[in-house]
C-alpha positions as CSV (number, residue, x, y, z in Angstrom):
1,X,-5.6,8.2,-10.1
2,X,-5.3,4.4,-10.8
3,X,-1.8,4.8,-13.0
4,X,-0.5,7.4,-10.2
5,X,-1.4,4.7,-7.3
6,X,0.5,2.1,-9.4
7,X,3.4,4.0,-9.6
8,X,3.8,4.7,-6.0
9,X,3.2,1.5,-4.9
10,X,6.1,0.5,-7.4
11,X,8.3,2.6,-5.7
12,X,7.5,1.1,-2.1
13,X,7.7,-2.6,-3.6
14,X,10.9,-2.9,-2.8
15,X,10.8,-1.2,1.0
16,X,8.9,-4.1,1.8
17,X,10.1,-6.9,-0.1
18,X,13.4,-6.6,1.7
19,X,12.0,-7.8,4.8
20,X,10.5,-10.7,3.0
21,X,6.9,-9.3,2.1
22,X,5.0,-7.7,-0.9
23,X,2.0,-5.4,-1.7
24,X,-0.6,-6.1,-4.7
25,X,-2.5,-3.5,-5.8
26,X,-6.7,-4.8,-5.7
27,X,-8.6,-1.9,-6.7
28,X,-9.2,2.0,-6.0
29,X,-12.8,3.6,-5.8
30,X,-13.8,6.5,-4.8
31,X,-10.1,7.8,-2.3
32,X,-10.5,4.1,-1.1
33,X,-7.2,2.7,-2.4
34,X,-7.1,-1.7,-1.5
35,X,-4.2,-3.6,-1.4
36,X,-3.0,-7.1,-0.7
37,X,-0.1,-8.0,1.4
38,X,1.8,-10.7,0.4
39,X,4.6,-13.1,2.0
40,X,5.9,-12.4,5.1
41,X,3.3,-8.9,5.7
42,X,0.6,-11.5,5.7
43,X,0.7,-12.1,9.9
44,X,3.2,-10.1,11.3
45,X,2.2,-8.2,13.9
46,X,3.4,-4.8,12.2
47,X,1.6,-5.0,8.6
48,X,-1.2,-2.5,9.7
49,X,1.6,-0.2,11.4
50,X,3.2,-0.4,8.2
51,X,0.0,-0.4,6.1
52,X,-0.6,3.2,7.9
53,X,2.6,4.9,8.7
54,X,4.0,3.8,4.9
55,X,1.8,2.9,2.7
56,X,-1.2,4.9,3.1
57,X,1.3,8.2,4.5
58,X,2.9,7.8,1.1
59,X,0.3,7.6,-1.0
60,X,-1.8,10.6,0.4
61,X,1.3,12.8,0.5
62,X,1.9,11.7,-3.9
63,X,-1.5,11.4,-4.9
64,X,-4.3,13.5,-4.7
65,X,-7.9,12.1,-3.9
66,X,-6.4,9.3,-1.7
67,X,-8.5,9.5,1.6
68,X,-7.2,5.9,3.0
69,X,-5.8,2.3,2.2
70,X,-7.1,-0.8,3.2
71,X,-6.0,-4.9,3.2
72,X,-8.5,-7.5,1.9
């Protein structure tokens, strides 16, 4: 589930480094995927908007066992 997580999160890299930001991928146990957001994410007012309605959507729609994504 790791590698497929990866991947995806590859794939959405670039969504959010056009506005200035990033996403690091921390760990995933047990559906619980945790990422870090990077550059500009880290403050603005929409990360967890984006967090939810791109991020986690994404990665629960491509790959199964994903229950939710959270920042640390």
């Amino acid at each position: 589930m790791e590698e497929q997580v990866r991947e995806c999160i590859e794939k959405l890299r670039p969504l959010l480094q056009r506005d200035g930001g990033d996403i690091e991928l921390v760990s995933v146990e047990e559906g619980v995927v945790k990422v870090r957001l990077m550059g500009a994410c880290c403050g603005c007012p929409m990360s967890q908007m984006t967090l939810k309605a791109v991020v986690e959507d994404t990665l629960k729609k491509e790959v199964p066992g994903v229950e939710r994504v959270e920042t640390v």
